[in-house]
Backbone as JSON, one array per atom type, in Angstrom:
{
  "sequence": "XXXXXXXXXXXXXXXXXXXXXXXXXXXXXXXXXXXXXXXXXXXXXXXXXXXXXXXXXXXXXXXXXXXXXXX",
  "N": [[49.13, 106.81, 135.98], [50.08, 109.49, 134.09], [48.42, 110.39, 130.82], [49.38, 112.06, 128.97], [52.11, 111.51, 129.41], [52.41, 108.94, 129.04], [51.88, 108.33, 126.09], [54.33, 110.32, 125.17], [56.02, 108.5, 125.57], [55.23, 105.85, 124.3], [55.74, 107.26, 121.46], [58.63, 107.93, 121.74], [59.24, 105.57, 121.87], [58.78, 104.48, 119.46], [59.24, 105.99, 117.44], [62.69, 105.6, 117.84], [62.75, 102.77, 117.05], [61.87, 102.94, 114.66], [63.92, 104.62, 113.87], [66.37, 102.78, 114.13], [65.63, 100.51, 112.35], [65.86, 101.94, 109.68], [68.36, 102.74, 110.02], [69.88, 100.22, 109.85], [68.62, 99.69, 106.95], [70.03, 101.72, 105.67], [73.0, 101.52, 106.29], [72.96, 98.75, 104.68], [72.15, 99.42, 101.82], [74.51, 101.28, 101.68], [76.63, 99.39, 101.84], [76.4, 97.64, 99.62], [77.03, 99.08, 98.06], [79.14, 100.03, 98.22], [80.72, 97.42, 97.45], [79.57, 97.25, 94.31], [81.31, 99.35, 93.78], [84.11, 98.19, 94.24], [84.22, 96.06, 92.82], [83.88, 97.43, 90.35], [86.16, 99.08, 90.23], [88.53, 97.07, 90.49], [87.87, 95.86, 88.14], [88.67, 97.93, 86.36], [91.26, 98.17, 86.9], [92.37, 95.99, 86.35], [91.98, 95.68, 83.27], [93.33, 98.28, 82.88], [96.16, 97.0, 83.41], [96.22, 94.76, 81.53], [96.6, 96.57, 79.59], [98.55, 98.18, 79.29], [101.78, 97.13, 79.19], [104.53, 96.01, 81.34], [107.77, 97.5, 82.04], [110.83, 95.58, 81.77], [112.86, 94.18, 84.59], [116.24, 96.48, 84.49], [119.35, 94.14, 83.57], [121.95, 94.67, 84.22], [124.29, 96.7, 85.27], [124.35, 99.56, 87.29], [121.39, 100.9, 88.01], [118.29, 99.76, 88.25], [118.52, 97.02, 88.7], [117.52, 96.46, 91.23], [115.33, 97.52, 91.98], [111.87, 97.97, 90.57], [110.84, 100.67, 89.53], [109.11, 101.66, 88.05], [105.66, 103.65, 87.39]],
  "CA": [[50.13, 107.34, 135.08], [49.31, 110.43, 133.04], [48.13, 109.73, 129.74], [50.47, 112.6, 128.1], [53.57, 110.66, 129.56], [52.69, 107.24, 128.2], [51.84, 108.78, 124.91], [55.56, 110.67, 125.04], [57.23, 107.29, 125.9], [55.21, 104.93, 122.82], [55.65, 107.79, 120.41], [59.74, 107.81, 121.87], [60.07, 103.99, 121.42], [58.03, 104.13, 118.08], [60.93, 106.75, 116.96], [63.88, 104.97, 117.62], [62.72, 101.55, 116.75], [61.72, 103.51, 113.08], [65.48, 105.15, 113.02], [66.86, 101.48, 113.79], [65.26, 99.96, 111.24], [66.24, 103.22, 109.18], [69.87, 102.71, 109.6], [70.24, 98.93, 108.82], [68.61, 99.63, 105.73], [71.18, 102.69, 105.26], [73.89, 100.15, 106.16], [73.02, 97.68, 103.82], [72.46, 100.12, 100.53], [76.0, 101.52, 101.54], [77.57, 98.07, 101.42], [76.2, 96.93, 97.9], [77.35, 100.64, 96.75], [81.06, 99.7, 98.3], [80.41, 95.91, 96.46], [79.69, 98.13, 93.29], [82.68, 100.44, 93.49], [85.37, 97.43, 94.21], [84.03, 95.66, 91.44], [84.42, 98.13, 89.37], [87.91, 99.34, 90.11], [89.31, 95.88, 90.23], [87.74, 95.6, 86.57], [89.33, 98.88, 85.56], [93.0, 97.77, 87.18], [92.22, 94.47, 85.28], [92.0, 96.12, 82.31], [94.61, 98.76, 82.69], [97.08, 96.69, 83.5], [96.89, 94.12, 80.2], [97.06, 97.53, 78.15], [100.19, 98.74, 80.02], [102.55, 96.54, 79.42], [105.76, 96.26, 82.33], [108.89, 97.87, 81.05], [111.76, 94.28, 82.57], [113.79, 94.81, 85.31], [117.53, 96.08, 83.91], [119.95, 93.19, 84.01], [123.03, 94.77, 84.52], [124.18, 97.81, 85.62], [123.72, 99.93, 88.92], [120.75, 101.28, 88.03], [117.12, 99.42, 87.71], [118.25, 95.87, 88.83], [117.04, 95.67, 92.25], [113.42, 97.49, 92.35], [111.14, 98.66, 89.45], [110.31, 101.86, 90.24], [107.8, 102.03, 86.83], [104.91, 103.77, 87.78]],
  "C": [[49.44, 108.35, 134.15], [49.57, 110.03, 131.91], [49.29, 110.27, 128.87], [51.79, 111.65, 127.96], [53.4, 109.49, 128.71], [52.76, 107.55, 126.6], [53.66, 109.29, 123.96], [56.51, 109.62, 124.69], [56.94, 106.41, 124.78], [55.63, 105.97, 121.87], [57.66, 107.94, 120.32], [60.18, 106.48, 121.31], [59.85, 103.73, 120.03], [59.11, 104.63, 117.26], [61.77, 105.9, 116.94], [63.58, 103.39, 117.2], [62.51, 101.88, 114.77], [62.91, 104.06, 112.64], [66.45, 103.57, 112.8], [66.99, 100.82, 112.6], [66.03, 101.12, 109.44], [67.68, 103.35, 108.79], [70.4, 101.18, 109.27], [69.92, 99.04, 107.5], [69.69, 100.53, 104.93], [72.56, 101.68, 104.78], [74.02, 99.34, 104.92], [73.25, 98.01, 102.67], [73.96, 100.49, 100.71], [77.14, 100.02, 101.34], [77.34, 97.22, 99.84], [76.75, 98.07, 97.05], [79.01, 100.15, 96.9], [81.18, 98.4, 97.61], [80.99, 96.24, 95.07], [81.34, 98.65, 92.83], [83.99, 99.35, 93.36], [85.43, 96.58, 93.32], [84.58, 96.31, 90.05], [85.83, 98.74, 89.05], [88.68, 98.12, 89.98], [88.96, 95.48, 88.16], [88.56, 96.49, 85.91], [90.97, 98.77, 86.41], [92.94, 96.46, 86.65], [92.37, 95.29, 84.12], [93.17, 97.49, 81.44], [95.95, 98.24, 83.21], [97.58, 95.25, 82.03], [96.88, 95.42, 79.3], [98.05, 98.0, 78.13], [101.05, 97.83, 79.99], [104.26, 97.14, 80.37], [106.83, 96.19, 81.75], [109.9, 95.97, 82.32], [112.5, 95.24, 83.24], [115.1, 95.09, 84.59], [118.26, 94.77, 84.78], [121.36, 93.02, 84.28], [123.33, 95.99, 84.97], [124.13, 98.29, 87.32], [122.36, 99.92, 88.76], [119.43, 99.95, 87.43], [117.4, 97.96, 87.54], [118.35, 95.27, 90.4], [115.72, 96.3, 92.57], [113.14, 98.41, 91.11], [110.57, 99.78, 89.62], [109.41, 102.27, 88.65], [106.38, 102.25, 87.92], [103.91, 104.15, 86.79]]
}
């Protein structure tokens, strides 16, 4: 076997076993960043929703006693 070739083929497997590794760690930082972010928006719709108080549905009428259209 020529030496070049074998050289081509460990320095090929050495590559992709180094991008592998490369993208689980990618992976993983992107999932503690999406963790992060849903944390944080659920805190800030926690928080803007006890400052907003919900106007009541009307209780008579046509209008505004079968869906709340408050946005």
């Amino acid at each position: 076997m020529d030496v070049a070739l074998s050289n081509a083929i460990i320095q090929t497997a050495t590559h992709m076993a180094s991008a592998r590794n490369s993208d689980a760690v990618n992976i993983a930082v992107l999932k503690k960043a999406l963790d992060m972010q849903e944390t944080t928006a659920a805190a800030m719709l926690g928080a803007m929703a006890q400052s907003l108080p919900q106007p009541q549905l009307a209780t008579s009428g046509t209008l505004g006693t079968q869906l709340n259209t408050y946005a």
